[in-house]
C-alpha positions in Angstrom: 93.3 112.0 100.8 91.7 108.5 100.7 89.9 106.6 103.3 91.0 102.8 103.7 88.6 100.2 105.6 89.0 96.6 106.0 87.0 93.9 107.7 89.5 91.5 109.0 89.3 88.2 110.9 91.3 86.7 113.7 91.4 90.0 115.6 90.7 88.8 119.4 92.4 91.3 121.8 94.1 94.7 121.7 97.4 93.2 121.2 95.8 92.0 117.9 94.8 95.5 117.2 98.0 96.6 117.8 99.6 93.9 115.3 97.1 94.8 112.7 97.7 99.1 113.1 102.0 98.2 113.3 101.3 95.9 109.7 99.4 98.9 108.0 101.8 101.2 109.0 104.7 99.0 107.5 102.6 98.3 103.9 101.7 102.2 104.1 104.1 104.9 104.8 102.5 107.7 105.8 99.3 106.1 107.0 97.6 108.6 109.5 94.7 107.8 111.9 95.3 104.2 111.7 92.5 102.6 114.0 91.6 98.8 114.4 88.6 97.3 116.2 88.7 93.8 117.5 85.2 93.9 118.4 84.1 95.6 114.7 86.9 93.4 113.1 87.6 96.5 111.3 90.4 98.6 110.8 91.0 101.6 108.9 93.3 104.6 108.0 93.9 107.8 105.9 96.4 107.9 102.8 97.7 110.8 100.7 97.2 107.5 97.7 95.1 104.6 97.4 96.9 102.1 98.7 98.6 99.0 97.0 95.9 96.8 97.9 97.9 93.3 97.6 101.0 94.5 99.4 98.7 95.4 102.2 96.7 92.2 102.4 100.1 90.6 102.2 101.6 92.0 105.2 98.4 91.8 107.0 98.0 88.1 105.8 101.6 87.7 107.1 101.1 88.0 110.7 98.1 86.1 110.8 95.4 87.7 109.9 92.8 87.6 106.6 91.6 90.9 105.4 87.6 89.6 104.4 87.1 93.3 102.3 88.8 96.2 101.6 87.2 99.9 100.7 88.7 102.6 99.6 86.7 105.9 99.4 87.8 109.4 99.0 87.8 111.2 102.0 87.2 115.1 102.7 88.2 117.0 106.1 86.0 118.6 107.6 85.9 122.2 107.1 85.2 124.7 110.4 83.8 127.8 109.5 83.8 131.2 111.6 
């Protein structure tokens, strides 16, 4: 599982958020936890694969938005223990 974050400009609102979480989900299917912060301009999300950076900065880029960095960083559950 890897761990996608992006700093993004031009996110002013929820609605933006909203736009921003809808255009990762469309460039990434099967994108889980997909969470944007207008007030962060950040936005991030799990993947089973590293994503296809360009096609996501595309579709971001398409509805108006810039992605300013993107990280990707394996990412581990956490692990409960009894």
């Amino acid at each position: 599982m890897y761990k996608t974050t992006m700093k993004i400009d031009g996110m002013m609102c929820g609605m933006c958020e909203a736009h921003i979480n809808d255009a990762i989900r469309k460039a990434v299917p099967g994108a889980k936890k997909v969470k944007s912060s207008h007030k962060k301009g950040e936005s991030s999300f799990l993947s089973e694969e590293v994503p296809d950076e360009q096609v996501l900065k595309d579709t971001i880029q398409e509805t108006g938005y810039k992605v300013l960095s993107l990280e990707n960083e394996e990412h581990r559950g956490g692990l409960w223990i009894f």
